[in-house]
N, C-alpha and C positions, 0 to 999 in steps of 0.2 A: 739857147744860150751858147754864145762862142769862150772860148778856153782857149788862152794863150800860153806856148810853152818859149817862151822866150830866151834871148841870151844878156837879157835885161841884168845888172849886178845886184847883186844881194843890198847893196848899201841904197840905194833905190826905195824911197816906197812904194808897195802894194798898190796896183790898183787896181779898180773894183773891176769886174769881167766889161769889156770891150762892148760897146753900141753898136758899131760896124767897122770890119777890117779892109783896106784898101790895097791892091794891089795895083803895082808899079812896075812899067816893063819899060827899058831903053837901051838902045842898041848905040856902041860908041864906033867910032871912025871907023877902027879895025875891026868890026863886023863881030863884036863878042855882045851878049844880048845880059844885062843885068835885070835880074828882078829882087821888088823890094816888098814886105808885106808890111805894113805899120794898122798900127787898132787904136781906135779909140774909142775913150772913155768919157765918164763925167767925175771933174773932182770931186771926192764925197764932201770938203771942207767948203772950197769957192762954189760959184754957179758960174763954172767954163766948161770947154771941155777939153779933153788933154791929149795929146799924140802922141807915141811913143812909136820909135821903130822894134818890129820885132825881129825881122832876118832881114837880110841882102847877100846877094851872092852871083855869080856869074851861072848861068845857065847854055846849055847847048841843046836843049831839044824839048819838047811840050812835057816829056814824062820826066825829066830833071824837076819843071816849075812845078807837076802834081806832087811829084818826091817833096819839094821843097814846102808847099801845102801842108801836108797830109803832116809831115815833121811838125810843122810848130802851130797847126788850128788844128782843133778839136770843137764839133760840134759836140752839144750835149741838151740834157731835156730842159725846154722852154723853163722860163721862171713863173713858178703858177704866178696867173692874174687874178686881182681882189672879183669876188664872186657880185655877180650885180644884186642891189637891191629889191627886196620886191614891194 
């Protein structure tokens, strides 16, 4: 299960933990390298799914983007699956 610690605003609905998070990296003109994380989800109301950005921020070196990781995803324990029938 991924856990997002976002800087999402309180006035925001909740949404439910994230399907899969996507990382984004792009380097502009002047040679400064951005990265983005954004997660998505599924609306618990519609049947879509929904993208939220979680961080963005200028990066200078591999252990900035793990910093920038490691800050706002949080692995945690799988969501038990329904037990098969027998």
């Amino acid at each position: 299960m991924l856990d997002i610690a976002s800087r999402v605003s309180a006035a925001l609905p909740h949404y439910p933990s994230p399907e899969f998070v996507r990382l984004s990296l792009s380097q502009s003109a002047d040679g400064r390298v951005f990265a983005s994380i954004t997660a998505t989800s599924v609306d618990p109301e519609e049947p879509e799914l929904i993208d939220f950005e979680v961080v963005e921020g200028v990066i200078t070196s591999i252990d900035d983007l793990v910093a920038l990781i490691r800050a706002h995803v949080r692995i945690g324990e799988p969501a038990s699956l329904p037990q098969q029938l027998s």
